[in-house]
C-alpha positions as CSV (number, residue, x, y, z in Angstrom):
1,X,-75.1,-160.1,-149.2
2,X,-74.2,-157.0,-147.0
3,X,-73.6,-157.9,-143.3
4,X,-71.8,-154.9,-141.9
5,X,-73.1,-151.5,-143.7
6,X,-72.2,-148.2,-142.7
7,X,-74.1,-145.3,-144.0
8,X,-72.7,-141.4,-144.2
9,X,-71.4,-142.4,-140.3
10,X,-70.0,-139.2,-138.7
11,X,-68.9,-138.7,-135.4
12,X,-67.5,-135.7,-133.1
13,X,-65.8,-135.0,-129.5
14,X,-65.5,-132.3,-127.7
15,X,-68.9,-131.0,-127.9
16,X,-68.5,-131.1,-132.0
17,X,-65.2,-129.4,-131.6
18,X,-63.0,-132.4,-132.9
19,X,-64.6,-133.8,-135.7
20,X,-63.3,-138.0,-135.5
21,X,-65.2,-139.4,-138.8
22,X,-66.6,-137.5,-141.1
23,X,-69.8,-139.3,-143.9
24,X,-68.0,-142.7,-143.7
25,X,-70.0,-144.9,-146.0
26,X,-68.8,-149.0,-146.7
27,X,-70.2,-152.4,-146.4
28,X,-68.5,-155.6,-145.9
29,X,-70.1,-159.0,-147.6
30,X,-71.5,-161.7,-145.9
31,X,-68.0,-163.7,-145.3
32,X,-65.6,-161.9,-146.3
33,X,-62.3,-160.7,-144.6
34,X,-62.4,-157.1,-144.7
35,X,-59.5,-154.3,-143.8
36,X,-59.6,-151.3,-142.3
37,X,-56.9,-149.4,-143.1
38,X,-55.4,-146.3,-141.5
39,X,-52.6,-144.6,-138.7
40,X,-53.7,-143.8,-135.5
41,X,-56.4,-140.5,-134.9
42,X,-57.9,-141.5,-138.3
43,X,-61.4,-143.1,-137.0
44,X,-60.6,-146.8,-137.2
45,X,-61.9,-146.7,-133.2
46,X,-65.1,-144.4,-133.0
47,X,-66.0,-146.8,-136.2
48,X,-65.8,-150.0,-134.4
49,X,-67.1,-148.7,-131.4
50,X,-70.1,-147.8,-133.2
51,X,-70.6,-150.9,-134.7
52,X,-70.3,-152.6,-131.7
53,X,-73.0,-150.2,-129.7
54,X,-70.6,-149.2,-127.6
55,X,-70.7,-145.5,-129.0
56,X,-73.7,-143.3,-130.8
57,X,-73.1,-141.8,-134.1
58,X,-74.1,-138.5,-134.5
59,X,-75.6,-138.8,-137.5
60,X,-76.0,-141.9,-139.9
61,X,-77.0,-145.3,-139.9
62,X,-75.3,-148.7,-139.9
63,X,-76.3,-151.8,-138.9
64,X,-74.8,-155.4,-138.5
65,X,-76.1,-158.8,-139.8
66,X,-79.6,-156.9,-140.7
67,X,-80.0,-155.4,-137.3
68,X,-79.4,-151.2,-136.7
69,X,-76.9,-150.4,-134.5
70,X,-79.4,-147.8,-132.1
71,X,-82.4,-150.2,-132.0
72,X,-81.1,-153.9,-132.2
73,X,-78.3,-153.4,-129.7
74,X,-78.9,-156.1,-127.6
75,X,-79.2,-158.4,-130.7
76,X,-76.1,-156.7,-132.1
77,X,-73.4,-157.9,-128.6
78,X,-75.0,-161.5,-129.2
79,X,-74.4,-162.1,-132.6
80,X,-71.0,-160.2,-132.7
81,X,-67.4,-160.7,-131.7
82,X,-65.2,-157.8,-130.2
83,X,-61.4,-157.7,-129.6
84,X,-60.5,-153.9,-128.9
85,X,-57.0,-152.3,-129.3
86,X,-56.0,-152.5,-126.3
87,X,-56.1,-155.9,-124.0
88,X,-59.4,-156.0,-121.9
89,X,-59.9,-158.9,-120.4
90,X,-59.1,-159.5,-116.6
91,X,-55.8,-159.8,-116.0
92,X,-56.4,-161.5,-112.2
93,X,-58.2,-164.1,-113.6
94,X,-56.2,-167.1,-115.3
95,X,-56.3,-168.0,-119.3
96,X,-59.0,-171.0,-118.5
97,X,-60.9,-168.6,-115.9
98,X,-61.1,-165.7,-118.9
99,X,-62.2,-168.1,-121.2
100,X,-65.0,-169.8,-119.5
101,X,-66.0,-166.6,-117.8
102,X,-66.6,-165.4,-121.2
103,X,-68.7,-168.4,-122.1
104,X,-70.4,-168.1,-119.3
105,X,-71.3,-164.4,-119.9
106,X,-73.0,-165.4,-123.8
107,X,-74.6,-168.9,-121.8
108,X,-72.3,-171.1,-123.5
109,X,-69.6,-173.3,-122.4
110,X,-66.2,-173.7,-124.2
111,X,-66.9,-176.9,-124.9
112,X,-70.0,-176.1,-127.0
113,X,-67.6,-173.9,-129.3
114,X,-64.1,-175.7,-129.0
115,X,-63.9,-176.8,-132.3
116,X,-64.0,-173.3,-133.5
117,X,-61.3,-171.8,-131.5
118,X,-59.0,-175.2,-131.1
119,X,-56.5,-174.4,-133.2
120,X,-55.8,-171.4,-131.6
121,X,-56.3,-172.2,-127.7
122,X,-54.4,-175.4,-128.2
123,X,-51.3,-172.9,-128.5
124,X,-52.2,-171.0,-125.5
125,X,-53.4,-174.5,-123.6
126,X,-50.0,-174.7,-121.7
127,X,-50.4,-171.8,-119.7
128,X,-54.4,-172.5,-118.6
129,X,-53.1,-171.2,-115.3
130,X,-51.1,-168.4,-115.8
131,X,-52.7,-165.0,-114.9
132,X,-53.4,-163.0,-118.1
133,X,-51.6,-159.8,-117.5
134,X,-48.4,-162.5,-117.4
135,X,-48.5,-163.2,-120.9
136,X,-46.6,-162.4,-123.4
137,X,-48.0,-159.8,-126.1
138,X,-48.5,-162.9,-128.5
139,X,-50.3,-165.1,-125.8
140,X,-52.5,-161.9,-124.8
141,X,-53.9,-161.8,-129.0
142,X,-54.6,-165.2,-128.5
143,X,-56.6,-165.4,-125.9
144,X,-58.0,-162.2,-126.3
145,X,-59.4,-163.5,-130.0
146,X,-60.4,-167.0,-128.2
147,X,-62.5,-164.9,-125.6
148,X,-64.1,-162.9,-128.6
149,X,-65.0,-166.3,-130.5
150,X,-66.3,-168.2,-127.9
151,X,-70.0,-167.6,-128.1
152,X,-69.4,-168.5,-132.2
153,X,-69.8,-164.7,-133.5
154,X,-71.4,-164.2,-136.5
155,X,-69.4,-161.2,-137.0
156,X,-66.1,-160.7,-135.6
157,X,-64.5,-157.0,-135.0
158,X,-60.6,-156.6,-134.2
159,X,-59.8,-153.2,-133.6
160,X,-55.5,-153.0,-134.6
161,X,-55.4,-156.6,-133.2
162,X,-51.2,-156.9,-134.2
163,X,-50.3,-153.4,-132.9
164,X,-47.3,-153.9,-130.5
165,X,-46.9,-157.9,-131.6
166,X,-44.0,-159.2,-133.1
167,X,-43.8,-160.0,-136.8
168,X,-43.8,-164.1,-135.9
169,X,-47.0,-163.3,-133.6
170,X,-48.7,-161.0,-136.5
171,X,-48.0,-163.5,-139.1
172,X,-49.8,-166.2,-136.7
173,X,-52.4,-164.2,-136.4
174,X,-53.3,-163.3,-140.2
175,X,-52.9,-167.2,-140.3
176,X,-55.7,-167.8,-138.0
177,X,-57.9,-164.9,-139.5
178,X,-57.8,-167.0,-142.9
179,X,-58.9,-170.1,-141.2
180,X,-61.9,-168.6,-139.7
181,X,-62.8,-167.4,-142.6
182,X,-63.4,-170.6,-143.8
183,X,-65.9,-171.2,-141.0
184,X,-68.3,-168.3,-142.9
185,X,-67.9,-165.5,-140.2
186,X,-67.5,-162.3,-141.3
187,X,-64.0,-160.3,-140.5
188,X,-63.9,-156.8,-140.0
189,X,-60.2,-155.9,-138.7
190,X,-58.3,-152.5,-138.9
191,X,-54.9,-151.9,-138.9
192,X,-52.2,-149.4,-139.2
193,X,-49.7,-151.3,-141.0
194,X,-49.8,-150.7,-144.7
195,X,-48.2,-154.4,-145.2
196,X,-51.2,-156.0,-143.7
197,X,-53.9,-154.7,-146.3
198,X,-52.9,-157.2,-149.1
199,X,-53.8,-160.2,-146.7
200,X,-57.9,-158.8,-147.1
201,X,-60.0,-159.1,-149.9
202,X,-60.9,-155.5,-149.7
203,X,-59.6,-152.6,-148.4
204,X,-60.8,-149.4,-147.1
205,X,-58.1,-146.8,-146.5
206,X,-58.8,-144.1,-144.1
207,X,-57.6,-140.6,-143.2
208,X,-58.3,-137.7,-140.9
209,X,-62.3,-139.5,-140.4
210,X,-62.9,-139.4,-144.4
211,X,-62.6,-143.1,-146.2
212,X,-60.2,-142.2,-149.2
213,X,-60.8,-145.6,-151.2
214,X,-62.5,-148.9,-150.9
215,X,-61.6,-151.5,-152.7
216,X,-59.4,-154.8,-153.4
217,X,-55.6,-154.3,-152.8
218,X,-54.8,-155.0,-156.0
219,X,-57.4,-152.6,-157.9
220,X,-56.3,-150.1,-155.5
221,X,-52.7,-150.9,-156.7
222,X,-53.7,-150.7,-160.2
223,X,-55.6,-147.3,-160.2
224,X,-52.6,-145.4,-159.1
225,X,-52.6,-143.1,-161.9
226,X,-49.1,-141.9,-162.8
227,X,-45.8,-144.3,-162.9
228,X,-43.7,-144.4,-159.6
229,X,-40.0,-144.6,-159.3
230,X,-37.3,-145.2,-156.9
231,X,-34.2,-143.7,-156.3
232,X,-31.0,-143.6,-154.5
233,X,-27.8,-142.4,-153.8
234,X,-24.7,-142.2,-151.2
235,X,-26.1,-138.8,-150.1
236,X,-29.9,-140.3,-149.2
237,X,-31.3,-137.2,-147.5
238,X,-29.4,-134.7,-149.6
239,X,-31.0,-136.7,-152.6
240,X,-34.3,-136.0,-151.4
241,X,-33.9,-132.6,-150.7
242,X,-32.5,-131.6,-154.0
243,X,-35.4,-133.8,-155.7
244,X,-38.2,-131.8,-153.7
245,X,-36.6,-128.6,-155.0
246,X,-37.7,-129.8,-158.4
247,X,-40.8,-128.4,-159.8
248,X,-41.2,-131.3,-162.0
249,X,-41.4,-134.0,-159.6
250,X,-44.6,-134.1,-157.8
251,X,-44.4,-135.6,-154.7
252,X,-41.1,-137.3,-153.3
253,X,-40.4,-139.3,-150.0
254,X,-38.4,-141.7,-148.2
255,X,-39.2,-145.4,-148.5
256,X,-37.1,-147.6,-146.7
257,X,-33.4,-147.7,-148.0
258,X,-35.0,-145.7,-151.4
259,X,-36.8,-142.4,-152.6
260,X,-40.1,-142.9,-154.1
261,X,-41.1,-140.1,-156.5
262,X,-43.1,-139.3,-159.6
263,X,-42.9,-136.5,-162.0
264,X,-45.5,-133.7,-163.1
265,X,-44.9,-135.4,-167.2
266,X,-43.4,-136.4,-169.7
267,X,-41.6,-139.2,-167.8
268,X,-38.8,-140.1,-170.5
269,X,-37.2,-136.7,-171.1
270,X,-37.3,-135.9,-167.7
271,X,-35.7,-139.1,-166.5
272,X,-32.7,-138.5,-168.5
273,X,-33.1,-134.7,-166.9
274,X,-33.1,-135.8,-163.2
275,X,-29.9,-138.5,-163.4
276,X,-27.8,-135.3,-165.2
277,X,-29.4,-132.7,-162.2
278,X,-28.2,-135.5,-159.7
279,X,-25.0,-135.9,-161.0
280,X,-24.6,-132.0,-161.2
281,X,-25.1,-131.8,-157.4
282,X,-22.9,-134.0,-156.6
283,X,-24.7,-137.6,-156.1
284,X,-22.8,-140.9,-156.5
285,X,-24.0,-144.3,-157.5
286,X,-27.2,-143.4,-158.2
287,X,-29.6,-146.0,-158.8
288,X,-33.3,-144.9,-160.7
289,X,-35.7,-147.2,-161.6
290,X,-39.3,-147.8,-162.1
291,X,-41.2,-149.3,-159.1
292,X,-44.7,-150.9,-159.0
293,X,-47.0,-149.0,-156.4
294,X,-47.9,-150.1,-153.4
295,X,-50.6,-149.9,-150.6
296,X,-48.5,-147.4,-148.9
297,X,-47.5,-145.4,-151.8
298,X,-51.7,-145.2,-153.0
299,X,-52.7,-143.8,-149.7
300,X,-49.3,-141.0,-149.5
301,X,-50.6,-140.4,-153.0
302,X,-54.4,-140.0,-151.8
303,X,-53.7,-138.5,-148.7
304,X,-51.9,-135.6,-150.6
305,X,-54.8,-135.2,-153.0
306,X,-57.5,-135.4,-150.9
307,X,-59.0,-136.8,-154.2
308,X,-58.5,-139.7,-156.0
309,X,-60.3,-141.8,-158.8
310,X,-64.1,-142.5,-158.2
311,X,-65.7,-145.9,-157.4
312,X,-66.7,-146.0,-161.5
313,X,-63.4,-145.3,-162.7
314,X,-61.5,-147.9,-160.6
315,X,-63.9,-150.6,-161.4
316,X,-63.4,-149.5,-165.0
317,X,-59.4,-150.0,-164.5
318,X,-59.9,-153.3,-162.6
């Protein structure tokens, strides 16, 4: 069952000047923790925004839990949980005063819903009276997702909710995400960090406003449609450059401490062609070697495309 569709969505600024997303078209199942994947500018925001009412598309439909964004609104902010990028709640107020200010806002008390956010206000319990624009980055996620869970969300929408937390702090969190899943709310969450898409069970990777692929990490993985390699030298950026100059390598870039690269074809003759070219110009201790593809390599690879294998063709891989 479909609980968060979104139909050819598109959405402009600037008087239609700055186009933000462009025919956006997914659905998320009923209970199922979904990613959103994408760097910043590339219409993870106006998305969520719109799902949440907060913003009108300008063409399109979507709708959440059955009920359409433009004429269920007020159904839509009962039955759904929001925790924007950046932290909103009132950072006068204490953690316990946010909290129940919050319940008090969706006629609930925190009592009603403890069970459901325990585990995670239980970490943040020690500092009940500690203003909120005191905490740490870690603490602020926290409450902020306690706040967004209080009134027991049908759907919950985190809009890049580990941006600017450290990687103890996002692991916690993805940790937490799994465990509510397990209470049969639906998880929506975009992020920019390529890492984080193999903790969903789908994926949909996002560009400039235009969705470039949707589905599980691992089919995504498994369509990328040429082998990938990885390379490295003593002369790192020289290496690159003189592998760019190649025509028969079709993209190459940097990837951590390696090169990741894949040639035009004919992979085995012009293997043994690119270690003698290397050599020739001077590289030492070059390592090559044949990589396994991941999320971030698929969306470089889609990104330069602008195309990529259809919906029918993946599922035929997978």
């Amino acid at each position: 069952m479909e609980t968060v569709v979104l139909d050819h969505i598109s959405k402009t600024y600037e008087k239609g000047t700055v186009l933000a997303v462009d025919e956006v078209s997914f659905s998320v199942n009923k209970g199922e923790l979904f990613g959103l994947i994408g760097p910043d500018g590339a219409g993870k925001t106006s998305l969520f925004r719109i799902l949440t009412t907060l913003l009108s598309a300008d063409s399109g439909r979507a709708s959440v839990a059955g009920f359409d964004v433009v004429k269920d609104y007020k159904t839509i902010r009962r039955i759904v949980g929001y925790m924007p990028g950046r932290f909103s709640l009132y950072q006068d107020l204490t953690v316990k005063e946010n909290l129940e200010f919050f319940a008090a806002l969706f006629g609930t008390t925190v009592e009603a819903n403890y069970s459901l956010i325990k585990s995670i206000y239980e970490q943040i319990k020690p500092f009940n009276d500690r203003r909120a624009g005191k905490l740490s980055g870690g603490m602020k996620q926290k409450l902020a997702l306690c706040c967004a869970l209080i009134h027991k969300p049908q759907v919950l929408l985190l809009d890049e909710p580990t941006t600017g937390v450290d990687v103890v702090s996002r692991r916690e969190f993805w940790d937490m995400l799994k465990s509510l899943k397990k209470e049969g709310i639906t998880i929506l969450v975009s992020t920019p960090y390529m890492d984080e898409a193999s903790l969903c069970e789908r994926i949909a990777l996002i560009q400039s406003g235009k969705i470039l692929s949707v589905n599980t990490p691992d089919g995504i993985r498994r369509a990328y449609p040429v082998k990938l390699y990885a390379a490295k030298s003593d002369n790192i950026y020289q290496l690159l450059m003189d592998l760019r100059a190649l025509e028969w390598i079709e993209h190459c870039y940097a990837s951590g401490e390696y090169l990741h690269f894949n040639f035009v074809s004919d992979e085995q003759n012009l293997l043994a062609g690119l270690e003698e070219y290397a050599v020739s110009r001077g590289h030492r201790h070059l390592v090559v070697r044949e990589i396994i593809p991941d999320i971030e390599d698929c969306f470089i690879r889609l990104m330069n495309e602008g195309k990529w294998l259809s919906e029918e063709q993946i599922h035929a891989i997978i």
